[in-house]
Structures are given as structure tokens and as C-alpha cells.
N, C-alpha and C positions, 0 to 999 in steps of 0.2 A: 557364597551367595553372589549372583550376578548386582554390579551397579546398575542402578537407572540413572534414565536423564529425565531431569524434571525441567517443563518451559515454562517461564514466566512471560507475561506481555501485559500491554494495557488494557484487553479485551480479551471476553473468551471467544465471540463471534471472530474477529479478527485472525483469532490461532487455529477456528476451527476451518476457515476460508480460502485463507493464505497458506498455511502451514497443515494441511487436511492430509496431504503426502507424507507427510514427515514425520507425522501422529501413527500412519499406519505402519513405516515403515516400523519406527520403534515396539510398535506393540504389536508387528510378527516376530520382531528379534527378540523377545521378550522383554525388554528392558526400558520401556514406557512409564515414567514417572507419573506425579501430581503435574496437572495443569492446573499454572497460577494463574490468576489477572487480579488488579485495580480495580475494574470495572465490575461490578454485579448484574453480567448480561447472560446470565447460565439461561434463561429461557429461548434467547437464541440461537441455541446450539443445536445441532441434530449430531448426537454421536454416531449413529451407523455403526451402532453396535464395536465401539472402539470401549466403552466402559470404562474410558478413564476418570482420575479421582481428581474433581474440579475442585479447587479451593479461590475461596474471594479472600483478596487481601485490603480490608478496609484499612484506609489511609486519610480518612477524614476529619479524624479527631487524635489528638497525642497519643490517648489514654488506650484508644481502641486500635492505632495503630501500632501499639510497643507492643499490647496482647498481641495482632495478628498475625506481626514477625518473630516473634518467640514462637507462637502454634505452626507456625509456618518450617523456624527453623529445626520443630521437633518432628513433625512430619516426615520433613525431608529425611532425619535419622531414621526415623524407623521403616523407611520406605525404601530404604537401603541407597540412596538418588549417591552417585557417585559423581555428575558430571551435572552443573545448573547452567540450561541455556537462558540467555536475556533476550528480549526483542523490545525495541523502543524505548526512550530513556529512563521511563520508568520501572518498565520491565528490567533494564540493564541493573538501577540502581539498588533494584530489592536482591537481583541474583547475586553482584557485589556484593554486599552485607551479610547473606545468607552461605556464601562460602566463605567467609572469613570466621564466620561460627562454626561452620560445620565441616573446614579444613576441606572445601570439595573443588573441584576442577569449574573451570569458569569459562564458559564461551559467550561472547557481547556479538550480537545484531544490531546495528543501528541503520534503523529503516527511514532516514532521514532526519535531516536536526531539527524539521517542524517549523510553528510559525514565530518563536523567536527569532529564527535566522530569517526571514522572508521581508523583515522589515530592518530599520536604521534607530528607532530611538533609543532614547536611555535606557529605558525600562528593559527593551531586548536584550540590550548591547550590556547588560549586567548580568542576567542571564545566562547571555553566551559566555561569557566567562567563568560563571562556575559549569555549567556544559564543560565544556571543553577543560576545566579543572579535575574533573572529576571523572574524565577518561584520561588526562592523564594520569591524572593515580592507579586507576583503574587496571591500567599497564599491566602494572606492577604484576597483581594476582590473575589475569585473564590467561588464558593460551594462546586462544585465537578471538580477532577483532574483524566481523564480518562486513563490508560497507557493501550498498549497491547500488552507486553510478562511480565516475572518474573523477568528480568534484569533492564528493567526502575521503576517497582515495586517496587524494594529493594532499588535502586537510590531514587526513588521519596518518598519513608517514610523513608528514611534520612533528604532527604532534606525537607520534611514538618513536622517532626517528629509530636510533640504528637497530631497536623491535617490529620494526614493521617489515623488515625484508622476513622473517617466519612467523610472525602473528597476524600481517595484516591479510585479509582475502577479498575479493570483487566477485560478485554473482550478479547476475542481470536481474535484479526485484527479487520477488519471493517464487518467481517461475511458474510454471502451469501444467496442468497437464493436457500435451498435445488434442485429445479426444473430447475437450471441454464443454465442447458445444454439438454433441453427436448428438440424434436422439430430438434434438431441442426447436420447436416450432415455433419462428417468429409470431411476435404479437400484428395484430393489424390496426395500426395506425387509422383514422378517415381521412384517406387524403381525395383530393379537388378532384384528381381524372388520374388515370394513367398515365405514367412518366413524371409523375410530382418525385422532384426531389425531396426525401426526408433528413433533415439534419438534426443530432442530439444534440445534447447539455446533460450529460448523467454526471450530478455532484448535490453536495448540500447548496443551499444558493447561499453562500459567504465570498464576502466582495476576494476575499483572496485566494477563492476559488473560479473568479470573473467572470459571477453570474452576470454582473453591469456589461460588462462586453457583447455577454451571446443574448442578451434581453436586446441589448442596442442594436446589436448586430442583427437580430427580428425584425425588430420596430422602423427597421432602415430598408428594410428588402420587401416591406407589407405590400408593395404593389407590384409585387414579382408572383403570380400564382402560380408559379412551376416549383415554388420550393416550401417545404415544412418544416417549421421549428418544435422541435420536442422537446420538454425538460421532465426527464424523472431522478427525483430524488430529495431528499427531507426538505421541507421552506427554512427561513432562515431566519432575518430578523427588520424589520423598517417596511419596506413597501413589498418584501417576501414571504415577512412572515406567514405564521400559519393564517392568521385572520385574513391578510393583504393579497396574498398570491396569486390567489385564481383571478380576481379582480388584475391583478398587475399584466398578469398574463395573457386574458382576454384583451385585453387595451395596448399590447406588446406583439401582437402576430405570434406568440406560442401558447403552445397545447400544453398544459400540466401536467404530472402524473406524479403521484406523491410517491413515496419511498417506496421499492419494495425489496423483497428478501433476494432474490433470481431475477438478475439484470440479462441475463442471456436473451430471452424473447424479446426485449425489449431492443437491445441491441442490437440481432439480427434481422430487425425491421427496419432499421433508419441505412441511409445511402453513406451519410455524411459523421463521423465524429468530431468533435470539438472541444479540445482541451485547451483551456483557455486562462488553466492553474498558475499562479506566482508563488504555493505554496512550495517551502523548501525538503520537495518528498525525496524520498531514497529513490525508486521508481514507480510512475505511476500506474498503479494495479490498471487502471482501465485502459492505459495504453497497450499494456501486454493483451488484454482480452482482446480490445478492438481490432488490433493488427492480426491477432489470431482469429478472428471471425471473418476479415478478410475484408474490415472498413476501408475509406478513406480517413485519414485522420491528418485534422487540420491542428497543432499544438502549437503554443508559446516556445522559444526557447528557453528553456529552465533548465536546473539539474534534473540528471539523468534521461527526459524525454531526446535532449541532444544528442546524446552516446550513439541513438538508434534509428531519429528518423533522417532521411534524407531529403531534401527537397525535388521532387519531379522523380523520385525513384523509387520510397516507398511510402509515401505522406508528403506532408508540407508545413512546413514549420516559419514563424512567424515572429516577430519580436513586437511590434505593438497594434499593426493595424491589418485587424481581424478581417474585414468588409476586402481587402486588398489582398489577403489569405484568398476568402472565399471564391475569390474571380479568379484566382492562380488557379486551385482544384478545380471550379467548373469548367477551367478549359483545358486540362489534362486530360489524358488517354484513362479513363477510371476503371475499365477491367485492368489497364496496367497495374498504378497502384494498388489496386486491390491485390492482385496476385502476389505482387512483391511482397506486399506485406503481411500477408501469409506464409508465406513462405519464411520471409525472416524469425516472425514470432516463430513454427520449429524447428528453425534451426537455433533459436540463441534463447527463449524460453523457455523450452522444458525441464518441468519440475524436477525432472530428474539428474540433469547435470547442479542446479544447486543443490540438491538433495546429498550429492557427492561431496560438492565443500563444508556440509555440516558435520558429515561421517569423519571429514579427515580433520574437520576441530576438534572433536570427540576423542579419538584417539591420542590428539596432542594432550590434551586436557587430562585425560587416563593416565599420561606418560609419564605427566610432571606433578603426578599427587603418589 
């Protein structure tokens, strides 16, 4: 009987989004396991007819989560799963456990260390410690240790040391596929006249996603009428919240747009993106899009956005003041950038080269069970 590979992550949305390629690949090759998550988001899935077997793994309560990884690590026997991928730390920590039961091959994704790492206090910095405790253990049983930017890289062949010259691997994010946005008709914005610049905000509005920046970064430019500000995606909490927002907004020189499922129109209507994140991500999903739709993109220095953008060659990248970004990009050649960074997104994000370093974890993983 053929092994599967079963994925765990924190989300099913997340695995069906990000990992959509990788779902399909396994289930031509026949060998497509249970998809796990933490989260009980199966209403936002669209399988496309991929008919895989979703399982929620409740984790909320003691009682309910010793049942859910016992039913979990029975599953996996009888599903024949040969090889358990992890993605995100909790994803990572249920796939741990469940081969250690189930004597199965182990590959870890970590898709960033999150927003404990992104701050300094105590309460983090205890955190970080069993984090990073618990990959190194982790070691021990894993094949391959997947990270995607330069900074968890240098972290993680620390922390595996003389393991990481064959376990450890680098992929640029969860990758894309080149044709993303085929097909796909921008939304229309109202803007003032023709030749209004439109600039985004696509995030939850959480300060450590620096909604405060690109709101300020509005409320400072209000008597410029050649440029728009847009924010789509979830409100947040305090003057964002759901009650607050539109209000915050209307009084901020940007245009709201609440959450939606298909950011692509959205996307391919505005001039300008603005990643303005301190969160400590693997790589930022909407940096991949934006460059492959063939934005401008104004980011922070953070992990992984650095590995990629350039200043004046295919974005423009920032460390704290966003308004002095903004005046760099508007006096750049912007069919430039744009082209640039199109072009970069297929050459170094297709889904299909990480799609490659997952196959050749698999097989390590195969090797050493």
C-alpha cells in the first residue's frame, strides 16, 4: 500500500491558499493524506474537487484535546500517512507528537516565528525559549526543517547546528503560481479624476501590522488630491475596531473595505502597495502577490521582505518613515519598478520550485523510517 502525506497547519483556509499546489500535486500522485488544522475554518475552504479528508484538531480544552490527538493519531494509521508535514508552530508541534506515536517520517515548515518574536518583553522572551526549545528537540525526529527567509535560516543552523547542512532548506514563502491573476478584473475604486494615484493597506488593522503608520500616513497626505488611500481587510481593535473603523476612516483620508475572500481585484486596482508589517513573518504572502501583479511596493525592512526588495530597482523599502518612502516611490520611474518586480516575483516565486523542496523532504523523510 502506497504512504501518504498528511498536513497539519493552524488553518484549513491557510493550507487551502498557500499550499493549493501542493494539495493537488499529492492527490495526482495518489498519495494525499488528512488535512489537519487547529482552527475550525472548513467553511472556508473551496476544495475544487481535491476531496480531501479535513479533520479539526480541537485544542481548547485538556480533555478535548488528548481525544483529538489520539483520533488524530488513529487516523493517520489507518490512512496509511507515511510522511507528516507541519506548517506553523502549531502545526509543527501536533505533527511532532503524532510521529512519535505513529513511528512516521516528519517534515517541519516554519512559516515564521510570529508575534512573539516581533516584540522584547518578558512574556515573549519566555516564549521564545521554549519555541526554540522545542525545535531543538524537534531535530532529533524531523528529516527536513523548512524556513523561508535568511534570518530564520542563520537562527535555525544555529540551532541545528552540524543537522542543518542536510536537514535544513530555504524556499522564498509558500511561492505562487505564476498565472495568479489571469482571468482576473480589477475592482474600481471612486477615485477624484484621472491619474489619481491609489495606494493600499491589505491587512487585519493590528498595530503590528502598522495600520497606525498607513492611517497616519493618509491623514498627512489629506490635502494631496492626486493620491487614494485604501484599506481592505478584517477591523481590529480600539479606534479600528469593527464599531470604530469606518468612522476612523472617513476622518483619516481612507476608503475602507472589509475583509474579503479574493484579494486579486482588489489588488490590481490600486498604483501603490504598502507593507508597513513589524510582524516577524516567514514571507509576506502579499508581498509575493503584489510584486507578481506588477505593484509598486513600499515595505519596512523586516524579515524576509529584505532578501527581495531593492530599493529604486524593484520596490522600496523603508525602516521607519513611511511619508519619506512615499516621496522616494512617487519620484521613481514606476512602469520601472513595476516591471521589475514582476518579473522578479517569476523568477523566484513559483510554486513550483518550493513545490520541489517539499518532494525532496518527503523522500528524506521516506528514507529514514
Amino acid at each position: 500500500m502506497t504512504c501518504r502525506v498528511a498536513i497539519i497547519a493552524n488553518s484549513f483556509s491557510a493550507t487551502f491558499v498557500f499550499r493549493k499546489s501542493l494539495l493537488e500535486y499529492l492527490k495526482s500522485s495518489g498519495i494525499l493524506g488528512p488535512v489537519i488544522s487547529s482552527c475550525n475554518d472548513i467553511s472556508n475552504v473551496n476544495q475544487d474537487g481535491l476531496n480531501a479528508k479535513l479533520v479539526f484538531f480541537d485544542c481548547e480544552k485538556f480533555g478535548s484535546l488528548f481525544r483529538s490527538f489520539l483520533g488524530i493519531c488513529r487516523l493517520l494509521r489507518e490512512s496509511n500517512v507515511g510522511v507528516i508535514h507541519g506548517f506553523t508552530h502549531i502545526g509543527n508541534l501536533i505533527a511532532w507528537l503524532s510521529s512519535l506515536v505513529n513511528r512516521s517520517g516528519l517534515v517541519l515548515t516554519v512559516t515564521g516565528m510570529g508575534r512573539v518574536f516581533s516584540c522584547r518583553s518578558f512574556y515573549c522572551r519566555v516564549f521564545q525559549f521554549f519555541i526554540l526549545a522545542f525545535y531543538w528537540i524537534a531535530k532529533f525526529k524531523a528529516s527536513a526543517v523548512i524556513v523561508q527567509n535568511r534570518d530564520d535560516l542563520l537562527l535555525f543552523s544555529q540551532l541545528l547546528g552540524k543537522a542543518s547542512k542536510t536537514k535544513l532548506f530555504l524556499t522564498n514563502g509558500s511561492g505562487i503560481d505564476v498565472s495568479h491573476f489571469h482571468g482576473v478584473r480589477p475592482y474600481h475604486f471612486c477615485k477624484n479624476f484621472p491619474g489619481t494615484i491609489v495606494i493600499g493597506f491589505f491587512s487585519r488593522a493590528l498595530p503590528e501590522k502598522g495600520v497606525d503608520d498607513f492611517y497616519k500616513l493618509a491623514d498627512a497626505c489629506s490635502s494631496m488630491a492626486s493620491l487614494k488611500f485604501v484599506h481592505v481587510g478584517h477591523p481590529g481593535v480600539g479606534m479600528y475596531s469593527a464599531e470604530n473603523i469606518i468612522a476612523t476612516a472617513s476622518q483619516m483620508n481612507v476608503e475602507f473595505k472589509d475583509f474579503v475572500v479574493d484579494i486579486r481585484p482588489y489588488l490590481l486596482a490600486v498604483d501603490i502597495v504598502v507593507i508597513p508589517s513589524i510582524y516577524r513573518e516567514g514571507l509576506s504572502r502579499l508581498l509575493i502577490e503584489a510584486m507578481l501583479a506588477g505593484k509598486v511596493v513600499i515595505a519596512r525592512t523586516t524579515t524576509g521582505v529584505r532578501d527581495h526588495i531593492k530599493t529604486g530597482n524593484n520596490g522600496i523599502l523603508y525602516d521607519s518613515d513611511l511619508k519619506c518612502a512615499l516621496e522616494t516611490a512617487l519620484g521613481q520611474d514606476s512602469n520601472w519598478l513595476r516591471k521589475k518586480a514582476r518579473l522578479y516575483a517569476e523568477q523566484n516565486f513559483d510554486v513550483r520550485i518550493v513545490n520541489s523542496v517539499y518532494i525532496k523532504a518527503y523522500r528524506l523523510a521516506k528514507a529514514s523510517n
